[in-house]
N, C-alpha and C positions, 0 to 999 in steps of 0.2 A: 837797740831797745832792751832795757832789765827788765826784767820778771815784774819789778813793782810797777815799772810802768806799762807794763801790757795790760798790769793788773787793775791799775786805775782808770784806764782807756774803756776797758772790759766794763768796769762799774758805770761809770761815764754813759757808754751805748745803752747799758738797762735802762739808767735811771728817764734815757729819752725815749726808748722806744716802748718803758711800760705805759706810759701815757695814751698812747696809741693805739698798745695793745687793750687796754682796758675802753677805752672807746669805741674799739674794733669788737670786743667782745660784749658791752650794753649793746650797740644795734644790733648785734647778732641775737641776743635773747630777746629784746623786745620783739627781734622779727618773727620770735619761734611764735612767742606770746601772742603776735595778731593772728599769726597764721591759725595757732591754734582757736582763737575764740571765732573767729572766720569759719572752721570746721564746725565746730560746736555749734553754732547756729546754723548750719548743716547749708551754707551758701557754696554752692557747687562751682566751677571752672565757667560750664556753659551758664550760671544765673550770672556770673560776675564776670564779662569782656576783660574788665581791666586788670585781673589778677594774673600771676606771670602760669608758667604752666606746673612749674613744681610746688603750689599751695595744692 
């Protein structure tokens, strides 16, 4: 394997796992964004069963 082609393999892996990562990284802030307006309306652990334990 040459240098240009580890180099292209290398670009090749970004260009599939940015896809992912930026998908991975929208639900990740959406989730901060409920959790957070969830606090703000000051809905507690014990008013809401279905909320996991780290909201």
């Amino acid at each position: 394997m040459s240098w240009k082609h580890g180099r292209r393999w290398l670009i090749t892996a970004v260009l599939v796992i940015m896809p992912f990562g930026g998908a991975v990284l929208l639900l990740y802030v959406a989730g901060r964004l409920a959790i957070g307006k969830r606090r703000r309306r000051g809905t507690t652990a014990e008013a809401d069963p279905g909320a996991p334990l780290w909201t």
